[in-house]
N, C-alpha and C positions, 0 to 999 in steps of 0.2 A: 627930782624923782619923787622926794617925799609929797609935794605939792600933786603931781597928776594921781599919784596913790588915793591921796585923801579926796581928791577929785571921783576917782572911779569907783572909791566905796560911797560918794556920797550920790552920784549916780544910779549906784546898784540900789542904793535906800530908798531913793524916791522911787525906781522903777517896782519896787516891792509894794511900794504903799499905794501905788497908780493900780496896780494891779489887782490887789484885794479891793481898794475901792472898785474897780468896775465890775469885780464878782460880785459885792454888796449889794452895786446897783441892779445888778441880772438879777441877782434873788428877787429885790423887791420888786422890780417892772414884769417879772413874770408872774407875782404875788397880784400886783396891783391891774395888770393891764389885763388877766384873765376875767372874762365876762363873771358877774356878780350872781350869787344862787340866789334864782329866784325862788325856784321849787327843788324838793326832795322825793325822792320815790325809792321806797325801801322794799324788796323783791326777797321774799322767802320760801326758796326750796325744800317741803318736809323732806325730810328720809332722805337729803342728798349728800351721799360724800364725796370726797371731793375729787379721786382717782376715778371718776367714771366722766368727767367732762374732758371735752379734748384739748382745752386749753390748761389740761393739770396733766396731759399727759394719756387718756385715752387711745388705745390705739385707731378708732373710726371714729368719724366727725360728728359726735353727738350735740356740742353747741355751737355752731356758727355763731350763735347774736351774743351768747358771752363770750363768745373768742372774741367778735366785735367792739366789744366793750372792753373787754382787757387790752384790747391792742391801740385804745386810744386813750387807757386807764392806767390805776395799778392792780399788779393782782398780789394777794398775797399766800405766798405759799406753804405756808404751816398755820393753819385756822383754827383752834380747836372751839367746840364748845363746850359747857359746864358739865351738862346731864343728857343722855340720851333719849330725851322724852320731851313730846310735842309742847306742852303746855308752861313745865315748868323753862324750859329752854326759851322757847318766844319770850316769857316773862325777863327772863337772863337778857337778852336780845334787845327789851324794849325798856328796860330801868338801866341799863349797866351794872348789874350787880350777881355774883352766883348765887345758887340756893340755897345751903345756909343763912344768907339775910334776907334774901325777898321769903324764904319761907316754904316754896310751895314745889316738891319733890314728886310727885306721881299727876296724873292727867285729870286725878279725881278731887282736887285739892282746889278746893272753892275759895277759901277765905286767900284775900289778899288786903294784906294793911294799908290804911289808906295813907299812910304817910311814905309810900313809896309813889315816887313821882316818874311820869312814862313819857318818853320821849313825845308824842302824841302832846301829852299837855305842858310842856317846856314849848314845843314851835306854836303850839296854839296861843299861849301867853305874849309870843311874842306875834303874832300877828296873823299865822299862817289857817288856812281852810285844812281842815284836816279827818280824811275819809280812810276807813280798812275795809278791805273787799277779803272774804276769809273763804278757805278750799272745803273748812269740814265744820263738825259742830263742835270738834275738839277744841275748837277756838270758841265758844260761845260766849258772849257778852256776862253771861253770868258768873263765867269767871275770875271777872275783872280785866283784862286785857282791852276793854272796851274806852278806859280813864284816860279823857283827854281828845275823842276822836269826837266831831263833829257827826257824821257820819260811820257806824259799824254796821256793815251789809252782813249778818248774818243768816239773812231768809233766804232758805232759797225757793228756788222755780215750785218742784216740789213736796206737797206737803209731807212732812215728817224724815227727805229725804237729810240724809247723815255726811253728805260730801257732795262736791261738786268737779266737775273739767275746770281745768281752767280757763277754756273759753269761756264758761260762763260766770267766774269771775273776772274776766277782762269786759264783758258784756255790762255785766253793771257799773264796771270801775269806770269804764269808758263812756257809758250817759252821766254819771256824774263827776267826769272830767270837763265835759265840754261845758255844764252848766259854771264851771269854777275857772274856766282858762284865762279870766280877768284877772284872778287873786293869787297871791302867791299861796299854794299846797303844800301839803305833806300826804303824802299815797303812799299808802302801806296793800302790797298784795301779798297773799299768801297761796300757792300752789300746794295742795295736797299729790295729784298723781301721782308721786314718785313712790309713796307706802305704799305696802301692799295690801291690797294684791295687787298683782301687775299686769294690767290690762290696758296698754295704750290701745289707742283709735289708731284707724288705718293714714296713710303709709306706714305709720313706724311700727306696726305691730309685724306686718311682713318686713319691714327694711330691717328690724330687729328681731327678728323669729328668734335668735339664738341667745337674746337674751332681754327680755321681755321689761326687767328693770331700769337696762340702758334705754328702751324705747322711749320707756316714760319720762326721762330726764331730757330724750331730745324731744318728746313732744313740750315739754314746757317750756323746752329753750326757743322752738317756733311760736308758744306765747308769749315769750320775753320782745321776741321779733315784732309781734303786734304792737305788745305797748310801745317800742320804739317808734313807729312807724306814728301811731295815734300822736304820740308827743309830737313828734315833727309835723303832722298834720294842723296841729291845735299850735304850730311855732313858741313849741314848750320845750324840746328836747337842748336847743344851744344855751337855756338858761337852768337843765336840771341838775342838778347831784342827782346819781343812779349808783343805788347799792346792790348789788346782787350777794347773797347768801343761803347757806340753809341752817337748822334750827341743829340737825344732826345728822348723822349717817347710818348707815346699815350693815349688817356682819355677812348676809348671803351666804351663810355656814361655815365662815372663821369661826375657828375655836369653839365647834358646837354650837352659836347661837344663828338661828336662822331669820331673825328680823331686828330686834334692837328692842333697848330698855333695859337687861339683864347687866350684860359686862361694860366694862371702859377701858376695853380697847380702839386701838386707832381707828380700827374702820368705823366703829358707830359715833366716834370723836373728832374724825376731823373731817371740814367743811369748806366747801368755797369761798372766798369771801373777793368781790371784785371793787373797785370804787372808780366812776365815771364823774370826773369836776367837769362843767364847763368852762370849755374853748382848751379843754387837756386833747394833748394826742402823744400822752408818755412812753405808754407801752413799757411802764417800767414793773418788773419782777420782785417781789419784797420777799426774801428770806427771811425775814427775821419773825419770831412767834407773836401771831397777833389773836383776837378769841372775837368771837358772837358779843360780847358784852364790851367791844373798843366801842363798836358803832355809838354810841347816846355820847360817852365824851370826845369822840371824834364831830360829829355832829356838829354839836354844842362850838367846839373852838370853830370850826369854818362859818359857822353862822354868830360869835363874836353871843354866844350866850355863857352867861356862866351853870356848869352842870351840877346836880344836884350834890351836896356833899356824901360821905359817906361812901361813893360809887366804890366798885371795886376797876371796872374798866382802865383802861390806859389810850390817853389820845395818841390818834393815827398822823394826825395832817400833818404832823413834821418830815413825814418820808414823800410830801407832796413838793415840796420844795425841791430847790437845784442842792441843798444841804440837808439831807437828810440825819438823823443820830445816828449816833455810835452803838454797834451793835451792845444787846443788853443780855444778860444771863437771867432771863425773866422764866418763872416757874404758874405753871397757871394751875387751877384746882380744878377736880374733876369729880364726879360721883355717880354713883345709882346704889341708892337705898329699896331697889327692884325689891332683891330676895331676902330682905327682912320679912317681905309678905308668905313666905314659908320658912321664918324664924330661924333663917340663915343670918351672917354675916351683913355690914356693908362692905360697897366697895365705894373705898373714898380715896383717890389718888391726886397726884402731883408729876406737872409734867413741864419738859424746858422739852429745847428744840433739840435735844441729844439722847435726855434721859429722862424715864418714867417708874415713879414708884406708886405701887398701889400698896394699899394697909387692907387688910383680910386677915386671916386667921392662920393663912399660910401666905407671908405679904411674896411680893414682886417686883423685880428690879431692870428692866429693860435698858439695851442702849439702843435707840432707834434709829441711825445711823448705821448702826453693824446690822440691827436684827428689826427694821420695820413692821414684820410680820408678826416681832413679839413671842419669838417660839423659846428664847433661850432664858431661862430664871435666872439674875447675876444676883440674889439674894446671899445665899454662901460666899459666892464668890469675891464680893466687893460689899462687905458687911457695916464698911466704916461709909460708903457713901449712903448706902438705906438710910444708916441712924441718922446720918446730917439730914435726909429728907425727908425721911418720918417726923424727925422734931419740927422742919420749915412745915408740914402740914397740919402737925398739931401748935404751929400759931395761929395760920391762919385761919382754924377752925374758932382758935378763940378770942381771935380781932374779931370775927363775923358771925360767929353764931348768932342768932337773934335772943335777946336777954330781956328776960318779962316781956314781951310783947302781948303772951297771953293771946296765944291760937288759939280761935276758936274751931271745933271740931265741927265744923258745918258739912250738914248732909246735903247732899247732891237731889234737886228736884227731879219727880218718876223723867222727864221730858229728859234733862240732862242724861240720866242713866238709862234709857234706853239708846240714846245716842251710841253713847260710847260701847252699850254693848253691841249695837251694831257695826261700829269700828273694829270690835274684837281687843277692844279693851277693859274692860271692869270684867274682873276674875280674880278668886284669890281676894286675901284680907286688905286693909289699906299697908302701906311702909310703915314701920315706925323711923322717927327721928334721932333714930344712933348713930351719934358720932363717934363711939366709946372705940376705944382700941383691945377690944376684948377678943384674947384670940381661943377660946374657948369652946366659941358655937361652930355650927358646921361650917365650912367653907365652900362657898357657892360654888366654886368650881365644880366642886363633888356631885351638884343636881343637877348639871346644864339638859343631862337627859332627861332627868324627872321636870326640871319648868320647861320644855319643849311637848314634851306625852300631855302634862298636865294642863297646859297651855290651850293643845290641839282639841282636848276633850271641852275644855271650858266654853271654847269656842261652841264647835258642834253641839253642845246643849243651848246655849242662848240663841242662839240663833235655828234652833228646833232642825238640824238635819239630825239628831239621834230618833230613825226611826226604822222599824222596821227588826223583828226580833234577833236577824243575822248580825246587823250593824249594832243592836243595843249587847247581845253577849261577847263580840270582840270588845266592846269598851269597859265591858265591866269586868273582862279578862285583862285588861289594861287598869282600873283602877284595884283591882287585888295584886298586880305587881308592883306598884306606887305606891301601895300601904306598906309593903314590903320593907321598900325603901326610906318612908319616911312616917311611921306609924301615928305620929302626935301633929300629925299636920288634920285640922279638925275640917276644914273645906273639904279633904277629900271622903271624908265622912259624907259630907252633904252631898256631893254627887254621887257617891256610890247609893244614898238613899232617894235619889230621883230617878238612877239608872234601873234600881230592884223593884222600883215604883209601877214605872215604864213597862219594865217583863213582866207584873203581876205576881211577883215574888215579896208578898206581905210582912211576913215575918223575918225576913232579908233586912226589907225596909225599916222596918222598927229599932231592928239591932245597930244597924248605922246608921238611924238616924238620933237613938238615945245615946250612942257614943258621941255623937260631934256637939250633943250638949253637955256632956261632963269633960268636954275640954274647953267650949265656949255656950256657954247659957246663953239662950234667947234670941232667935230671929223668928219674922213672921213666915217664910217661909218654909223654912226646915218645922216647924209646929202645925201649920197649915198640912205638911206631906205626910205626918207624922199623925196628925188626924185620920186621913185620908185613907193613911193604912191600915189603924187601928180599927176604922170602921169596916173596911173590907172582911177582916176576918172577925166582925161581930164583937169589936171588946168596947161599947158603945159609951160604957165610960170613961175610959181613958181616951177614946175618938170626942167626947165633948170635951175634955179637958184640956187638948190640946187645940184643939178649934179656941173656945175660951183665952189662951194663953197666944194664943195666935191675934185675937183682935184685942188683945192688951196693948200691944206693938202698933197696930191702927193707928191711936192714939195719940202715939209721942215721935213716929216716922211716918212723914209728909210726905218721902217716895215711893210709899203702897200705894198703888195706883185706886181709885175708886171700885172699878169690877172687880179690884182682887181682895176688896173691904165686904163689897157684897155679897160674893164668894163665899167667903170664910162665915158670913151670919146667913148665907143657906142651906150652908152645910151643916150648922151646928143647929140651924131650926129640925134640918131632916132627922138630926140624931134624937135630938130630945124627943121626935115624933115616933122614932124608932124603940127608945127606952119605956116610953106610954105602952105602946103596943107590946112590950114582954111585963 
């Protein structure tokens, strides 16, 4: 008896160890015998979040070609990214790192340190052709986003236009696909469509009447459909990696905000994020919290590079495998230093796949599980987990902040800034850089109405639809209840001195426009209006003094356009001609 005993435990032994060996082997034969990346193709969604595709759940079938792709991929399904904003986010996207280290928090943020290394020039190093075909000019090479591409298609068709379809970035992507189909690539697209406004092309604008933003997400998924198709034409698609993502998402009037950049809630945070290996047909679903900034050291290990150090990212590929990890209690960072630009608060938060805390002036404690919508404050409630995760974000604010790097404040060229004012972005001061946990200043939440009014106007002035004296006295009945609100915010000085400009109301003008310089001295434009005024009602010297003090600014700001240099020295010729004559 003892003998067959010892027998049949020693049977069970080997059949244990026979067993794991042949799961070993399954790993690696599916590891090894799946076709090898040739090419990469990284697919960026603006403004896409990630509950309006139908493979996250959508109720109507807005992506077929990334359901396509998830369903021979992974998808994963809790995506966040850092910052809800085009420029610094793609930045987050193409280094692995959040904005605190790469540095650059708003759209208008020029300098980037050249010792941050872009995925772009890791695959170029290593051997790959490597091209970006971009939707708008918020992407402009002069922001640096361009480090490391072979090719950045920033022109477009054209001239001075601010965005593009994404056909017509598939149009270029796809003549200099075919010229590269010998070499291994790295294709980087970027689809603007999905921000607003939301104006898809036909069918989906009728197929979508009812909701004009879902339109635009399925028109780009019909572009995703093309470059699929192209690939497979050019017999590039069974050797590519295909990432599909987006940079951020959109509020569509959660919580008051009507487009993105202000808050860091879920909807403007999380993102799709899909991944297509070749010869995969997984269809596997990943719960577990992955960000915009895995991709460079996800990347990096399937192509057997080593990723730049310092990254903050976390590699993906281990959930490619027949063994995936074990789930992780991972907490990611999140921010918009938005409403600093009306010397609010930031909002710098910390988020795992359950709970989210933001730090404000009146902080925030979600369990996103119970309350996805975000509607209930657990701050009182559960006081002991805020302070565990307030402290988890004031480390990683100070593992990552950038130390002496010595920002430089580079001004945006006229060409860039008009750009972005035609995006309907550049409005309002630049962010400041507080990470300070000061709970003192106002708290953003308090002006979601004032940065939406103020927002709207900003707009409508740059873009010259204030016209017409019905439309200029509604607005200026709108900036007298927004001084109400928020009296030492000095911008709104300088519109209400362009808006009193505009109706021929002189002495209007003077008065808000000498206030918005005793809270900030010095632009050429507010001294330029400010001339302009002075001389209407004949005070022809303090109209050349500000004319004078207006081309002081020429000088040393290379974004006053030339006409508005020569401007300013016809105006103050006229004055001086004007003082002659009294």
């Amino acid at each position: 008896m003892t003998f067959n005993k010892t027998k049949r435990v020693l049977l069970l032994i080997m059949l244990v160890i026979l067993t794991a060996g042949v799961c070993v082997w399954l790993v690696v034969q599916r590891r090894s015998s799946a076709p090898a990346i040739r090419h990469v193709v990284l697919i960026s969604l603006d403004t896409c979040r990630a509950d309006y595709l139908s493979c996250y759940g959508y109720a109507r079938p807005t992506t077929p070609h990334i359901d396509a792709l998830a369903k021979q991929g992974y998808l994963f399904s809790h995506t966040m990214t850092p910052i809800p904003m085009t420029l610094p986010a793609h930045t987050s996207m193409l280094t692995g790192t959040i904005p605190p280290h790469h540095g650059k928090h708003e759209n208008s943020d020029v300098h980037f340190d050249p010792s941050h290394v872009t995925l772009a020039a890791l695959l170029k190093k290593k051997g790959y052709r490597t091209g970006a075909f971009v939707g708008a000019q918020i992407l402009n090479h002069r922001f640096g986003l361009d480090r490391g591409f072979d090719t950045y298609h920033d022109r477009f068709a054209q001239q001075g236009q601010s965005e593009r379809r994404a056909e017509e970035v598939n149009r270029a992507a796809f003549a200099w696909l075919e010229k590269q189909k010998d070499n291994p690539v790295f294709l980087f697209l970027h689809y603007y469509d999905p921000h607003d406004t939301y104006d898809p092309p036909e069918p989906f604008a009728t197929t979508f009447k009812e909701s004009p933003y879902a339109g635009e997400i399925a028109y780009v998924d019909h572009c995703i459909g093309q470059v699929v198709a192209k690939l497979k034409s050019l017999d590039m698609y069974e050797s590519s990696l295909i990432i599909v993502t987006g940079d951020h998402g959109e509020m569509l009037g959660e919580h008051g905000e009507t487009t993105h950049m202000f808050f860091i809630y879920q909807s403007a945070m999380k993102v799709p994020l899909v991944y297509k290996l070749p010869g995969s047909s997984a269809a596997d679903k990943i719960d577990d919290l992955a960000s915009i900034i895995d991709i460079v050291p996800t990347v990096c290990d399937l192509l057997d590079i080593d990723p730049p150090a310092g990254i903050q990212g976390k590699n993906l590929a281990p959930y490619f495998s027949n063994k995936p990890p074990q789930p992780e209690d991972r907490y990611l960072y999140c921010e918009s230093l938005f409403p600093t630009k009306y010397d609010l608060n930031s909002l710098l938060g910390l988020a795992s796949k359950q709970w989210k805390y933001i730090q404000t002036t009146r902080p925030e404690l979600y369990d996103l599980e119970e309350d996805p919508g975000e509607q209930t404050n657990l701050v009182e409630a559960q006081p002991r987990r805020a302070r565990i995760l307030k402290n988890r974000l004031a480390q990683i604010l100070e593992q990552t902040v950038r130390q002496g790097e010595g920002q430089e404040d580079t001004p945006l060229d006229a060409e860039s800034l008009r750009h972005l004012r035609s995006l309907g972005y550049v409005g309002g001061s630049s962010v400041k850089e507080d990470f300070s946990f000061d709970q003192s200043k106002k708290d953003p939440k308090d002006l979601i109405g004032f940065h939406n009014e103020f927002t709207k106007l900003i707009r409508m002035a740059e873009q010259n639809q204030l016209v017409g004296q019905n439309r200029l006295a509604d607005a200026q009945a709108v900036v007298e209840r927004l001084l109400k609100q928020h009296p030492e915010f000095y911008k709104l000085y300088e519109l209400a001195t362009f808006i009193a400009l505009k109706r021929k109301d002189y002495e209007r003008a003077i008065r808000y426009g000498e206030k918005a310089l005793t809270l900030k001295p010095g632009r050429f434009q507010l001294h330029f209006d400010l001339g302009k005024a002075y001389a209407r009602i004949k005070q022809y010297e303090a109209a050349a003094k500000q004319f004078e003090l207006a081309l002081t600014f020429t000088l040393k700001d290379q974004t006053i356009p030339l006409a508005e240099r020569v401007r300013a020295h016809g105006q103050l010729g006229m004055i001086r001609g004007k003082q002659k004559e009294f």
